[in-house]
Structures are given as structure tokens and as C-alpha cells.
RODO-2510 file (C-alpha; in nm, 4 decimals, decimal comma):
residues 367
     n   res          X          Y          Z
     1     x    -0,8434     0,5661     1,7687
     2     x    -1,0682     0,6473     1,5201
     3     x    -1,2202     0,9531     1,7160
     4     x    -0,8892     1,0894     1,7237
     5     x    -0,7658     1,0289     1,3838
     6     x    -1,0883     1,2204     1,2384
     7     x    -1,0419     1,5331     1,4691
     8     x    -0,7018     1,6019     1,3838
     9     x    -0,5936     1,7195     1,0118
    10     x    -0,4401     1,5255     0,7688
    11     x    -0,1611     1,7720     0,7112
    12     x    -0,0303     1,7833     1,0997
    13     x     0,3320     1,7346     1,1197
    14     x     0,4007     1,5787     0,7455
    15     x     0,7627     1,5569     0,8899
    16     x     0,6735     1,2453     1,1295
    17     x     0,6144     0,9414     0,9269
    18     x     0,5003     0,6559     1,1602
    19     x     0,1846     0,5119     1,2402
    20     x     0,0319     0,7202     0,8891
    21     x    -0,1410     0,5340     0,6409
    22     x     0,1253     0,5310     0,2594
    23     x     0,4163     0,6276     0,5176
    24     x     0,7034     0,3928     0,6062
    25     x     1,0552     0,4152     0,7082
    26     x     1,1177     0,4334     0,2940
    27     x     0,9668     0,7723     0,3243
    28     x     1,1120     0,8542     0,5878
    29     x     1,4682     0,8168     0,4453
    30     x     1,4115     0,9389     0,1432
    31     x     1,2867     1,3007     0,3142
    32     x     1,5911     1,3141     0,4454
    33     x     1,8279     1,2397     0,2025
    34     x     1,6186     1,4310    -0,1037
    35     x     1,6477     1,7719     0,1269
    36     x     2,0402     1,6926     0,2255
    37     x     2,1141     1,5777    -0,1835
    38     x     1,8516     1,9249    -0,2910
    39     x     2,0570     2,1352    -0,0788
    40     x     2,3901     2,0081    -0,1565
    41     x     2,2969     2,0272    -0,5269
    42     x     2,3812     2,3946    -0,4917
    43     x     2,7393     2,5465    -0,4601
    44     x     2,9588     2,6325    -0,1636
    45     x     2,7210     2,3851     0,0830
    46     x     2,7607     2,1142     0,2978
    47     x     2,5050     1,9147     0,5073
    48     x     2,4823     1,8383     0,9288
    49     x     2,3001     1,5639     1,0276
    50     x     2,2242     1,5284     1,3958
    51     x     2,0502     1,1527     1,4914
    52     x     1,9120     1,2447     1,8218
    53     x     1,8397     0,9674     2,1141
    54     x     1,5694     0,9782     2,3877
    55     x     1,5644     0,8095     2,7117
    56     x     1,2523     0,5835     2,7008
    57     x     1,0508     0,8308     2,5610
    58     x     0,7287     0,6653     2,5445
    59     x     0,7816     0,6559     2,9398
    60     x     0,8332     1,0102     2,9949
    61     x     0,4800     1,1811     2,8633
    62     x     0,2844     1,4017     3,0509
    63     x    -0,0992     1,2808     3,0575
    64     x    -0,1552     1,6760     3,1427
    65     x     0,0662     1,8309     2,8817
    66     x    -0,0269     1,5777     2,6413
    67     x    -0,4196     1,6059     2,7197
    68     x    -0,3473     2,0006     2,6667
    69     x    -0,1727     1,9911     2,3059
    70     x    -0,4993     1,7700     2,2191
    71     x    -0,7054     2,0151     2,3498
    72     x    -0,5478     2,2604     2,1078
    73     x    -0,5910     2,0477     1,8057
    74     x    -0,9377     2,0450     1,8618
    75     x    -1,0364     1,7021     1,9995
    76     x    -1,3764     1,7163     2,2404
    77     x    -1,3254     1,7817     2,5824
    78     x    -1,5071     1,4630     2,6723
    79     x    -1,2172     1,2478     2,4361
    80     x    -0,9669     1,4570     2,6098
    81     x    -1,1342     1,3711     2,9671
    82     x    -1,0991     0,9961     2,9018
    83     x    -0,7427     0,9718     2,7203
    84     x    -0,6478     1,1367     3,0723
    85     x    -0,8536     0,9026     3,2896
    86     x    -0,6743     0,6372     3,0880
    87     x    -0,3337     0,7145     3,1076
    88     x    -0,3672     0,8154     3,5134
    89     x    -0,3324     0,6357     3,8323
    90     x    -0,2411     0,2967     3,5934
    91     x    -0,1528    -0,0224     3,8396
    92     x     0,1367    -0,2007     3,7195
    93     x     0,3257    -0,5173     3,8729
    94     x     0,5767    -0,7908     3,7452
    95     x     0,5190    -1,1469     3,7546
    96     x     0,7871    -1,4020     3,7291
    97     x     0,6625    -1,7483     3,7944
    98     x     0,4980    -1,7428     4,1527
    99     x     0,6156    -1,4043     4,2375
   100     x     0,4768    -1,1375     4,1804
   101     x     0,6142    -0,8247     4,2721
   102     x     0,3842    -0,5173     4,4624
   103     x     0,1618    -0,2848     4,2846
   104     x     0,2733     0,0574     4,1214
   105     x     0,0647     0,3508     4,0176
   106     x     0,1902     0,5425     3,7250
   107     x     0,0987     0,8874     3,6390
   108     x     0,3611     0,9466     3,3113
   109     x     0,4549     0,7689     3,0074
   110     x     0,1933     0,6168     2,7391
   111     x     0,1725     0,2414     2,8233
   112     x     0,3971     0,0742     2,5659
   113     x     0,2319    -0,2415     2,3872
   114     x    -0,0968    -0,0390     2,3278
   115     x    -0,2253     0,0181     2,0215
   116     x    -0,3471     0,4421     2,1021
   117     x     0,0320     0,4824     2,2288
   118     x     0,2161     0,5246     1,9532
   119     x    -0,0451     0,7988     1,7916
   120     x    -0,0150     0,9992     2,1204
   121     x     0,3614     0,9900     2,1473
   122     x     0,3116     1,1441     1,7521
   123     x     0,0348     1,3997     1,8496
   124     x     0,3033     1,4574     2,1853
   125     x     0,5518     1,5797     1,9772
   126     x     0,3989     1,7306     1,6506
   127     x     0,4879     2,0551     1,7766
   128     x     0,8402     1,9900     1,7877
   129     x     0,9487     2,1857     1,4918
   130     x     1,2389     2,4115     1,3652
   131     x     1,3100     2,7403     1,4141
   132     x     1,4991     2,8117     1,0832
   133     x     1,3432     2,7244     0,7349
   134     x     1,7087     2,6040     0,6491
   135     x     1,6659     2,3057     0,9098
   136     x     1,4149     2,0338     0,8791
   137     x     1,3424     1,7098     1,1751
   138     x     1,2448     1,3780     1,0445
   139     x     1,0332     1,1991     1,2624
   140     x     0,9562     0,8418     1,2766
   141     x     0,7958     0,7837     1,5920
   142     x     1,0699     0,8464     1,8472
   143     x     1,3519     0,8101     1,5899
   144     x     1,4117     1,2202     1,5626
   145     x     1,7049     1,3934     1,2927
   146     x     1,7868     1,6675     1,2670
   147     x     1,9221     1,8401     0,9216
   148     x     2,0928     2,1645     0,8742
   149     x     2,1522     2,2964     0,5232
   150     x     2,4678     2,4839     0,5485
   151     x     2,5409     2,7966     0,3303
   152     x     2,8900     2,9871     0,3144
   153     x     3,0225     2,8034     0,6211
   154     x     2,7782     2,9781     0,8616
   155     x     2,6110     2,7346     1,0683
   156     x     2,4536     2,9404     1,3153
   157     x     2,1385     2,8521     1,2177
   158     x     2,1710     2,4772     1,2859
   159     x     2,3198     2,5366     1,6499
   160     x     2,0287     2,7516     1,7600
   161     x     1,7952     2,4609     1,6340
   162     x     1,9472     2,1696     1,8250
   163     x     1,9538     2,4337     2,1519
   164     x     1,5933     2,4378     2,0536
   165     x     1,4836     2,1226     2,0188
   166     x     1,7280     2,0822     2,3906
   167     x     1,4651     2,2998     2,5202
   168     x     1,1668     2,1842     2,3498
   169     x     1,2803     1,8729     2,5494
   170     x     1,3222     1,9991     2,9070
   171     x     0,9541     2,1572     2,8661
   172     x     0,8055     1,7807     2,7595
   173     x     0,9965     1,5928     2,9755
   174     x     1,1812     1,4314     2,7041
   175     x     1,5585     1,3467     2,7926
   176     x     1,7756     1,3824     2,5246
   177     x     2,0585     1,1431     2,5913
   178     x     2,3831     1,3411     2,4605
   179     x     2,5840     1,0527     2,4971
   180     x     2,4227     0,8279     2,2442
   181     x     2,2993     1,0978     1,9951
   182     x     2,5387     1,1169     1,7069
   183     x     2,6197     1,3859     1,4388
   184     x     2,7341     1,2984     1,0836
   185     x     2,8746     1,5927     0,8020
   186     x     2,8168     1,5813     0,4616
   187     x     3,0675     1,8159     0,2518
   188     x     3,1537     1,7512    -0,1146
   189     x     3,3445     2,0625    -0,1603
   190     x     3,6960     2,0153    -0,3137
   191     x     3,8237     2,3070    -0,0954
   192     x     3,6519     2,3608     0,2855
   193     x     3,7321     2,6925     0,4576
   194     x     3,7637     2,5658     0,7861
   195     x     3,7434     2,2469     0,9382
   196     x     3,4108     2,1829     1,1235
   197     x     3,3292     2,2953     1,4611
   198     x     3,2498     2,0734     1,7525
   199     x     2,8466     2,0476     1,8307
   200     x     2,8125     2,0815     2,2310
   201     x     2,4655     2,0365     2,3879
   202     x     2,4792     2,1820     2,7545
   203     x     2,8071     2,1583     2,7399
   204     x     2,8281     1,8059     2,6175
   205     x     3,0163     1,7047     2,2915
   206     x     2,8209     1,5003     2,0492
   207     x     3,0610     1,2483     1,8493
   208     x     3,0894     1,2864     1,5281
   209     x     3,0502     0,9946     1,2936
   210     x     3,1584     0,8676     0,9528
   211     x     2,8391     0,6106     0,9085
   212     x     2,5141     0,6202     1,0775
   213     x     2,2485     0,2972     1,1070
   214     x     1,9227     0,5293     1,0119
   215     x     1,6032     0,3252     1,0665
   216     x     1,7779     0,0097     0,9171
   217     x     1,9832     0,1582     0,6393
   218     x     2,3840     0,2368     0,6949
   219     x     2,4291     0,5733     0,5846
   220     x     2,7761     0,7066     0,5258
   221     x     2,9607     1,0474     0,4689
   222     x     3,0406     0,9809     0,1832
   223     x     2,6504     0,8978     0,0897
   224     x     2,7795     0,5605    -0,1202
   225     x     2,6168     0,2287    -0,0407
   226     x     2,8451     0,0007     0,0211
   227     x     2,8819    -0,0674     0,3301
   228     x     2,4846    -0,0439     0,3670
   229     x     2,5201    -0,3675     0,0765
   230     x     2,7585    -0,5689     0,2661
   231     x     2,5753    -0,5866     0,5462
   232     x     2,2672    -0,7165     0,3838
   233     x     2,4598    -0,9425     0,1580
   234     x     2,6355    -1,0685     0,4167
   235     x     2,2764    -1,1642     0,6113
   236     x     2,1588    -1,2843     0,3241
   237     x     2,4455    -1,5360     0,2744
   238     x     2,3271    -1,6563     0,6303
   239     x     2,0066    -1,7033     0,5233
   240     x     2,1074    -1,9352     0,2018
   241     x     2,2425    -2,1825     0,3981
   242     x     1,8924    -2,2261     0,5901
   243     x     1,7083    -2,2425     0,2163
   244     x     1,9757    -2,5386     0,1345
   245     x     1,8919    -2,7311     0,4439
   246     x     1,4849    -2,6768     0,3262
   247     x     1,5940    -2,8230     0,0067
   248     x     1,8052    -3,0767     0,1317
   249     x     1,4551    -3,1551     0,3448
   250     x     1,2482    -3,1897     0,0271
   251     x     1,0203    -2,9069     0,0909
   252     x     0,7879    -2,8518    -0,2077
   253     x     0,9463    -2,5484    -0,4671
   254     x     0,6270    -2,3193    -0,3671
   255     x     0,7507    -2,3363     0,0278
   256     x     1,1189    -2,2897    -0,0976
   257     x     1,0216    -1,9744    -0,3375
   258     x     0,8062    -1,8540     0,0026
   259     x     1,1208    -1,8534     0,2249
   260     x     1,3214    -1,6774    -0,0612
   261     x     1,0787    -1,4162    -0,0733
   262     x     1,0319    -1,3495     0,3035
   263     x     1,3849    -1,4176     0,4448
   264     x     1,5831    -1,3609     0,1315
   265     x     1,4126    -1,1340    -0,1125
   266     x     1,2843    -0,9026     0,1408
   267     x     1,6413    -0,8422     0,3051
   268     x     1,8089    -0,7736    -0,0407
   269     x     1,5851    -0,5453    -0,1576
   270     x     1,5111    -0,3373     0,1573
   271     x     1,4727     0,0162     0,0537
   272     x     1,5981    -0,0299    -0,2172
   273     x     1,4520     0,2266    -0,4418
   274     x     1,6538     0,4700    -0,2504
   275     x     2,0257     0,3547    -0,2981
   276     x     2,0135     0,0507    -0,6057
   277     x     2,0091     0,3039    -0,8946
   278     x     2,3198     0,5017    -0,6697
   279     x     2,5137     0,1848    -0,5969
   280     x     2,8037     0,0700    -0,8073
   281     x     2,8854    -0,2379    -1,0578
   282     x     3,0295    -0,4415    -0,8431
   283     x     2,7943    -0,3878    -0,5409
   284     x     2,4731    -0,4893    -0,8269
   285     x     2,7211    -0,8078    -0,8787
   286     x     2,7436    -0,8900    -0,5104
   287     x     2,3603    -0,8664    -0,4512
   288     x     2,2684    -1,0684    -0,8016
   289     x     2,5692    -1,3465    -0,6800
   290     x     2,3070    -1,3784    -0,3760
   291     x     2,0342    -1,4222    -0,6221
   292     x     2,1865    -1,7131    -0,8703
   293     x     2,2712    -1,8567    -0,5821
   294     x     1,8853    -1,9064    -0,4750
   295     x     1,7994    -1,9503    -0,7828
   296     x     2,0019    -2,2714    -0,8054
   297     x     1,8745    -2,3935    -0,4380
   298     x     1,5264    -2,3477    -0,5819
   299     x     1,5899    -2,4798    -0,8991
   300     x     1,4004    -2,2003    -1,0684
   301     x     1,4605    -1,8490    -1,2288
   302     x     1,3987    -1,6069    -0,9875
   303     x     1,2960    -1,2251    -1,0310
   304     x     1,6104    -0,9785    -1,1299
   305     x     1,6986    -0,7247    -0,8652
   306     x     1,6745    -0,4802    -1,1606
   307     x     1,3359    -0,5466    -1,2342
   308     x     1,2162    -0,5081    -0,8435
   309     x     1,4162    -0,1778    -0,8723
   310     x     1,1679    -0,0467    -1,1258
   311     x     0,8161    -0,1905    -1,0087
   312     x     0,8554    -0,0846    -0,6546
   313     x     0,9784     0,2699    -0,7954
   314     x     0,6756     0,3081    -1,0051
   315     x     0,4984     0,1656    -0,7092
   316     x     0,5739     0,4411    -0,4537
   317     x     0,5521     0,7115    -0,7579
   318     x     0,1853     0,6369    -0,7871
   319     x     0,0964     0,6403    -0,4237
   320     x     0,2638     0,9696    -0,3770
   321     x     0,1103     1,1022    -0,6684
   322     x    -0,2400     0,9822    -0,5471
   323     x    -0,1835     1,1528    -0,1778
   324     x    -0,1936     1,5100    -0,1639
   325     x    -0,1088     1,5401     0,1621
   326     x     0,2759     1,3254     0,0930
   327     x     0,5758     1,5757     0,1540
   328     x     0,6899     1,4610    -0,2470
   329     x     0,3735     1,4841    -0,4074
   330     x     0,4740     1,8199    -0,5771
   331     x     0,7247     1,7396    -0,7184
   332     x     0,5066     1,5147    -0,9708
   333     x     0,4172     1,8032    -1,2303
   334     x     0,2105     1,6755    -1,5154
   335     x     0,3427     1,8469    -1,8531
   336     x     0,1182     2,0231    -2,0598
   337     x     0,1327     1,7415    -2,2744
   338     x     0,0074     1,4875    -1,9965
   339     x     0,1949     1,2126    -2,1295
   340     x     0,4739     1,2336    -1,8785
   341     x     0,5992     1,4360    -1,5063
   342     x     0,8433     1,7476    -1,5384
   343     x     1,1894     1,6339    -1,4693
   344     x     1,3432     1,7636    -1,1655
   345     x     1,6503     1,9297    -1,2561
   346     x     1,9875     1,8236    -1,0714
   347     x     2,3734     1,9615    -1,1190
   348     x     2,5271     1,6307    -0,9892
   349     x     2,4958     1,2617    -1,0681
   350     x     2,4195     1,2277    -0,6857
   351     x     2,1145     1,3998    -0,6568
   352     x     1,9768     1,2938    -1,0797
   353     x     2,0235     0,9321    -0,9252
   354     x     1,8115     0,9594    -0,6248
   355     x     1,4946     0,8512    -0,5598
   356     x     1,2786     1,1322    -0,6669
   357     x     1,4127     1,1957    -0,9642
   358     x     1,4336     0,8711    -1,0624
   359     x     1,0655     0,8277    -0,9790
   360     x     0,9416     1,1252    -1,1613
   361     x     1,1459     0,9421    -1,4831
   362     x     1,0211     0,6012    -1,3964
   363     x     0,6821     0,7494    -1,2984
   364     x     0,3097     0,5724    -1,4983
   365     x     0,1332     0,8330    -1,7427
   366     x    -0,0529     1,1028    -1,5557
   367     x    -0,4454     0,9370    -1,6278
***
């Protein structure tokens, strides 16, 4: 992995955010909803988000057209000769119990479970790109959306896109499953021209959606976060009544403050520098109920929500700032002062809340 990591640039596809060292699903998110909330900042706009679906894509690669794209980027032919021998003429069986079934030899896919697939289903598909400067495509591994910023009710752009990623597919072998791939619209404008048209890929109509589940987090229409908080209060709630029984047990406070922190703590506050400065008073009330109610389990104060908020904000601030190669690193612009970043300017509430701006606020001194 290593051989492979130092051939390629650091800047290939910033747009696909797994298996990179200071990316996460966080970032991921946050790319997507900084461009939609950017765009959307502006007058007469509105925002399509398509959340495409694959067919076991790790299972559909081409060793050949995979070993050729490599090739491309500038890896050795020798390191291209033996990522080919490895992912040709691979025996596979299932055993269950006794039985075991006959022998298969596979010629396609990456073998899931390995620790090089995931990197070559990225390098596979670095090249899937946009057409149109006025659509972006997150990546996170196989997780693939696409966003169209919409101007003046023409979205031509968008539709020739989506046929292009459709193709982009066909040529890799990748199946893009119509059927499960879902389409949300984001439109703020008091009056809308015309209702929305219908997205059809080969002649298949992709539902349209009021809420999406994006890499963990419930995104809505609407972008508010309360149906995103529910859900995570509500497993959270769950998870109390297994720190009461560890109470009830006599487990030590240190093991009780552990399980808070790993079962509790970590649900609540799950991306959370994306959507707690955005969410309302009584969703902040619903999270901190969870909180007191820990806190009285434990039998200890426990760290506010509010205060998480801020140190993991500050957090992510400085390791974009420190990584040149992070899609959000310029928008940290010292001042010619140096004591603090240039604030990024916003029309609406919606996008001054966000993460980025937020961050650039919240952000340490420049040193």
C-alpha cells in the first residue's frame, strides 16, 4: 500500500474522502452541504441532490481497466504487473460446517475484506468527474452524490451530468441501480416558476425524496435537523437504560463514564459540528435532557454538549488549516493583522450558521 500511496499525488480526486488520512464522513458532509448552502446563498437558485446506488461495486472492477488507469497515474509497470496477478484467476469457495462448496475462479471485483481494496476501488473511480463546473460528486468510497447548482430554473446542466456519470458507469462496469438511487430538491424561493421536472435515467424515474440518510446523518429538504436529532436521541434513550443496569451492577464510576463516552457521548454528538449550531432550542433541550439524565446514572457532572460543539469545531479548523491539500483549507485567510481568519460572508442565517463559517469564527490564532 505504501508503494501506491507514494506514486500517486496528494491532490487526486479531493472530492472522494475515504480511506485519506484528516478525511472522514464529517468532511464528507460538510462538502456537500457548504457547496449546496454557497450556492443557494445567491438569488433565484435552488439545489438537486442525486444519492446514487451501485450494485456491489467492489465486485464489479476490472483488474484490466483498473491496472490501466494505474498505469496512467504513473505507478511502475512492475506494481501494476502484480496488483493484476493479484486480483486474477482468485480461488474462492464457501464453507459451512463440513461442507464445503466447489472452487471458483474470479477474474473481476477487488476482494472485499482486504486492506489494498478499498484504495483501488478509490484510484477505480477517481476519474469519475463532472462535466459542468456547476455540478460537483462527493465520494466516500462507493457512497457517490451528485449536486447540481441550479440557476434561473435551467437545469440542463445537471441532466447531462447524471447521463454522464450513467455512462461513465457502463464503460467501468459499474451498475447503477435506478431503483434504489434517490433524488432530493432543495428550493428556498418564496415564488418557483415551475414545479420540478422528473429525473429519468434510461428511461427510469428516480423517486424523489423529502429526507435522505447521507453516510449516517438524516438530511431533509428543508435542511433543519430535527428529524436527524430524534433519531439519535431516541438511540440514545436506548442506550441509558443499559448504563442504569451497569450502575445498578456496581460498576466502578470510571467504567460507567467509559460507556457514556463510547455508547452515549459518541452517538449524541455525531457530526455534530455540522448541524448543533443550525438546530433549534428545543432540539439543544432534547439532546442536554439525554445528558442530565447520564449525568445522574453516573453520579457526576458530565461535559456540556455546548462545550463539545466548540472544541471539536476548533479541532477540525486546525487540521484543515494545517492540510493544504483539504477542499476547505482556503477558505482560512489570515488577516493582515494575523490575529484572526477573514470571515466568510453569507446573505442567510443558513449558510452564516454552517460549519465553515462557524469554524473560520471559532477558528485558534493563525501562529
Amino acid at each position: 500500500m505504501s508503494h501506491i500511496k507514494a506514486a500517486i499525488p496528494a491532490n487526486l480526486d479531493p472530492y472522494q474522502f475515504a480511506y485519506r488520512a484528516n478525511r472522514s464522513t464529517k468532511d464528507a458532509i460538510i462538502a456537500a452541504l457548504h457547496t449546496a448552502l454557497t450556492h443557494l446563498d445567491c438569488s433565484n437558485t435552488y439545489v438537486r441532490m442525486l444519492f446514487v446506488d451501485f450494485s456491489s461495486a467492489f465486485n464489479t472492477v476490472q483488474p484490466h481497466k483498473l491496472v490501466n488507469k494505474l498505469s496512467n497515474l504513473g505507478l511502475s509497470s512492475s506494481l501494476c504487473s502484480w496488483i493484476l496477478d493479484f486480483l486474477s484467476n482468485r480461488p474462492q469457495n464457501v464453507r459451512m460446517g463440513e461442507h464445503t462448496s466447489s472452487t471458483l475462479i474470479l477474474n473481476v471485483g477487488v476482494p472485499q475484506g482486504c486492506v489494498l481494496s478499498p484504495l483501488l476501488y478509490s484510484l477505480f473511480t477517481h476519474d469519475c468527474s463532472p462535466i459542468h463546473t456547476s455540478n460537483t460528486i462527493i465520494k466516500f468510497a462507493d457512497d457517490t452524490t451528485v449536486i447540481g447548482l441550479i440557476d434561473n430554473n435551467d437545469d440542463s446542466a445537471y441532466r447531462e451530468d447524471v447521463q454522464h456519470l450513467k455512462q461513465w458507469c457502463d464503460d467501468n462496469n459499474l451498475h447503477l441501480n435506478t431503483a434504489k438511487t434517490k433524488e432530493m430538491v432543495i428550493d428556498f424561493r418564496r415564488t418557483k416558476r415551475s414545479e420540478h421536472s422528473t429525473l429519468y435515467i434510461d428511461g427510469e424515474q428516480v423517486e424523489r425524496v423529502e429526507s435522505f440518510k447521507f453516510l449516517g446523518v438524516h438530511i431533509l429538504a428543508d435542511l433543519t435537523w430535527s428529524t436527524n436529532i430524534s433519531h439519535q436521541v431516541g438511540k440514545a434513550q436506548q442506550r441509558l437504560y443499559f448504563l442504569r443496569k451497569l450502575r445498578q451492577a456496581q460498576l466502578p464510576q470510571r467504567l460507567l463514564l467509559n460507556f457514556y463516552r463510547s455508547a452515549i457521548e459518541s452517538l449524541l454528538t455525531y457530526c455534530c459540528t455540522l448541524w448543533f449550531n443550525c438546530c433549534t432550542a428545543e432540539d439543544k433541550r432534547k439532546l442536554q435532557q439525554v445528558v442530565r439524565a447520564a449525568e445522574r446514572a453516573i453520579g457526576t457532572s458530565l461535559t456540556p454538549l455546548r462545550d463539545i460543539y466548540t472544541g471539536r469545531l476548533q479541532q477540525k479548523a486546525s487540521i484543515i488549516i494545517k492540510d493544504p491539500s483539504h477542499l476547505g483549507h482556503s477558505l482560512f485567510s489570515p488577516l493582515p493583522s494575523g490575529k484572526r481568519y477573514r470571515s466568510i460572508r453569507s446573505k442567510t442565517n443558513r449558510l452564516n450558521r454552517s460549519f465553515y463559517p462557524q469554524a473560520v469564527k471559532h477558528a485558534l490564532p493563525p501562529p
